[in-house]
Structures are given as C-alpha cells and as structure tokens.
C-alpha positions as CSV (number, residue, x, y, z in Angstrom):
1,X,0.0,0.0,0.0
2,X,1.3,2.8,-0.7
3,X,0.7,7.1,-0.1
4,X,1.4,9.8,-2.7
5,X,1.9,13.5,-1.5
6,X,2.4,16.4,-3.4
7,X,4.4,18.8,-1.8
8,X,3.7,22.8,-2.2
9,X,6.3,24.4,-4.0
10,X,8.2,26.0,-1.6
11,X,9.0,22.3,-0.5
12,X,10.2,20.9,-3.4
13,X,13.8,22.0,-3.9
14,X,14.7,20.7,-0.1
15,X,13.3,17.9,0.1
16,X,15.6,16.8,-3.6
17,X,18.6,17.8,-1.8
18,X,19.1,21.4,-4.1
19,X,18.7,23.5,-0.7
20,X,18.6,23.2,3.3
21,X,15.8,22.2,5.0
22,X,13.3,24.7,6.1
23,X,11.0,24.5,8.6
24,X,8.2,22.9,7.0
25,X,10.2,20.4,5.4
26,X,11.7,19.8,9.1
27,X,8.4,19.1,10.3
28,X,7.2,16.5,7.3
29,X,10.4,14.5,7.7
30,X,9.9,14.1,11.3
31,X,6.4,13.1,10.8
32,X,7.1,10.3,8.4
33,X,10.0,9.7,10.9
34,X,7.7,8.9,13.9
35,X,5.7,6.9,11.8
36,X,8.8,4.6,10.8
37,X,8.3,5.1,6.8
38,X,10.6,7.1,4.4
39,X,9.2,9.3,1.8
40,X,11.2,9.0,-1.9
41,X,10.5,10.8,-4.4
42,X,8.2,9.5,-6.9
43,X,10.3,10.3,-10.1
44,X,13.7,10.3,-8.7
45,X,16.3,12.8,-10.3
46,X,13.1,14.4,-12.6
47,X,13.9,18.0,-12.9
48,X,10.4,18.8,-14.5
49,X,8.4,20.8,-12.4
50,X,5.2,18.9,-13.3
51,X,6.9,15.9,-11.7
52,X,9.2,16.8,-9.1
53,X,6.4,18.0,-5.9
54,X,5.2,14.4,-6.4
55,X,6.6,12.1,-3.5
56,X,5.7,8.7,-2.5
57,X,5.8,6.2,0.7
58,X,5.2,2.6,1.4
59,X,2.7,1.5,4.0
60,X,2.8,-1.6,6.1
61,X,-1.0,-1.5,6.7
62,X,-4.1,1.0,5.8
63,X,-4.2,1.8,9.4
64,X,-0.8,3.5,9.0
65,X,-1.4,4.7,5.7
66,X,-4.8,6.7,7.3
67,X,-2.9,8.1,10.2
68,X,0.1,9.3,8.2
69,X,-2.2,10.7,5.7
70,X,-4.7,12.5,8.4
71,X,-1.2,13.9,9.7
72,X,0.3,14.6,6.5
73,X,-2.4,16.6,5.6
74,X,-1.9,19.0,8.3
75,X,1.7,19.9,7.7
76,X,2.0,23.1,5.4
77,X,4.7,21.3,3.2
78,X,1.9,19.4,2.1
79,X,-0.2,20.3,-1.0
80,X,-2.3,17.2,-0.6
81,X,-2.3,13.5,0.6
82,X,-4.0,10.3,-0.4
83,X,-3.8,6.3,-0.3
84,X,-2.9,5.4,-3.8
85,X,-5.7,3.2,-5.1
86,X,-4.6,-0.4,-5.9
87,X,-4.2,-1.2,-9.3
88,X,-6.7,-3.0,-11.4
89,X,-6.5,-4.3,-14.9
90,X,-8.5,-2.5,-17.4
C-alpha cells in the first residue's frame, strides 16, 4: 500500500537535496519519521516541475497509511495526501 503526497512548491527543492531544509520540510520529515516510513520521491532525479512535488511512501497496513495521511495533511509542506488506489487491470 502505498501514499502519494504532493508537496507545495516552496517544499520541493529541499526535500531533492538542491537546498537546506526549512522548517516545513523539518516538520514532514519528522512526521514520516515517527511513523517509521521514508518518503522517496516519486520520479527520482526528474527535474520537471510537473513531476518533481510528487513524492511517494510505502505503508505496512491501511491503518498506518490513514494516520500518516490525516497527519500529513496537516503539515503546510503538504499540497495534498492520499492512499494510492490499488491497481486494477482494465
């Protein structure tokens, strides 16, 4: 299971490593932190600004996927947060 995020632009360029962490970016790392799961970028090394506020984690359980997302979505890093549907064939 897995949770996408979509960071606000002010976000993005810390949390790919082009500039220090801010605050908000402080506080969404530690977040996923205390929950135990990392968040990786969903297209690694895209410079594209269409793709690069796109971020994804893996979830153990929908439990943990709810929680991080009800928290997520409180952190002003945060654009928005959801449980990526499962896939289905066509």
């Amino acid at each position: 299971m897995y949770i996408i995020l979509r960071l606000k632009e002010s976000a993005i360029p810390a949390m790919h490593n082009r500039s220090p962490l801010t605050t908000e970016t402080q506080e969404l790392i530690k977040e996923a932190e205390d929950l135990g799961v990392a968040l990786q970028p969903l297209h690694p090394g895209s410079i594209d600004p269409t793709l690069t506020p796109y971020f994804i984690a893996e979830m153990p359980d929908r439990m943990t996927a709810e929680r991080l997302v009800t928290r997520l979505q409180r952190i002003r890093a945060i654009e928005s947060a959801y449980i990526k549907p499962e896939d289905e064939m066509p």
